[in-house]
KOLFIKE-85275 format. One record per residue (C-alpha): chain; x, y, z. Coordinates in steps of 0.02 Angstrom, whole numbers, padded with zeros to 5 digits. Layout:
! KOLFIKE-85275
ch_x_y_z
A_X_Y_Z $
...
***
This chain:
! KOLFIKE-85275
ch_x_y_z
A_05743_05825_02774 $
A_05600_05705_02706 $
A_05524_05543_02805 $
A_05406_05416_02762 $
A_05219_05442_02810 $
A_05115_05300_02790 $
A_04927_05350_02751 $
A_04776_05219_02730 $
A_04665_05249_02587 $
A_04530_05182_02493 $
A_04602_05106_02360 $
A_04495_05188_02211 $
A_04548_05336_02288 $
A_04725_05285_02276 $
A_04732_05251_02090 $
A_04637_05412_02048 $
A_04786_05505_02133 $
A_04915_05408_02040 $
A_04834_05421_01880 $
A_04790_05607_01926 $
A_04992_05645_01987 $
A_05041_05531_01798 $
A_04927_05659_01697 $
A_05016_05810_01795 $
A_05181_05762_01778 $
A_05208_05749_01956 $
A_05227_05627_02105 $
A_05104_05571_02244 $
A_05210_05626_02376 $
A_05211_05803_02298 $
A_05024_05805_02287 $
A_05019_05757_02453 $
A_05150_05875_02523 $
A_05066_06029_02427 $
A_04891_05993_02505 $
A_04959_05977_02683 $
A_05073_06128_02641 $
A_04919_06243_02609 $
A_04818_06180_02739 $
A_04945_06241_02869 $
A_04977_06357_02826 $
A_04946_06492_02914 $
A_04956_06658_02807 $
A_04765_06623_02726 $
A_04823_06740_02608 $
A_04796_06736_02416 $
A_04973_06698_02382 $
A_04982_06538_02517 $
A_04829_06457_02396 $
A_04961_06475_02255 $
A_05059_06321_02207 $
A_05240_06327_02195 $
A_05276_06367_01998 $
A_05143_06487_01992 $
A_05213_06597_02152 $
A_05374_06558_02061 $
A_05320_06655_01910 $
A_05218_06782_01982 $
A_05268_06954_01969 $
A_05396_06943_01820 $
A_05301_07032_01676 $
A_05332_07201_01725 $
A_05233_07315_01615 $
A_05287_07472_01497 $
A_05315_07617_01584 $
A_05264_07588_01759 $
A_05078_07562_01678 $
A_04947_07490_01807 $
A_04888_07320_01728 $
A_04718_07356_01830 $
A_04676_07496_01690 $
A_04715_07379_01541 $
A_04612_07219_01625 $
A_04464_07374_01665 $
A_04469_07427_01467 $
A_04486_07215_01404 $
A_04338_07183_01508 $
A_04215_07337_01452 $
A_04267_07289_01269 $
A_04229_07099_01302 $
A_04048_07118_01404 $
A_04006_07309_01369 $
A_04053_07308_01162 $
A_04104_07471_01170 $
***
């Protein structure tokens, strides 16, 4: 069930978070509702700091064979910074 919250704000501040919400294809009331949503909540885990479409999408790349993506990200990062 929604309501109607009235908030007073500066009014730069305002028109950054429209223009900010327009550039993210989203609303101010969801920007608003997703910042009071994590600050709630009361998990404090990794996945509460997740917005919605990424905890939506998370977890649904399964890899080959049961592999553990740990070893691959390990092996990307010694060829990136060690150049072996």
């Amino acid at each position: 069930m929604n309501s109607k919250l009235t908030l007073l704000l500066d009014k730069k501040t305002i028109e950054k978070a429209k223009t900010f919400a327009k550039t993210n294809n989203t609303s101010l009331s969801s920007l608003v509702q997703d910042f009071f949503e994590r600050l709630v909540d009361k998990e404090g885990n990794e996945q509460a700091r997740l917005s919605p479409t990424v905890k939506e999408l998370a977890g649904i790349l399964k890899m080959k064979n049961g592999s553990d993506p740990d070893i691959y990200k390990e092996q990307y990062l010694s060829e990136k910074y060690l150049h072996e």
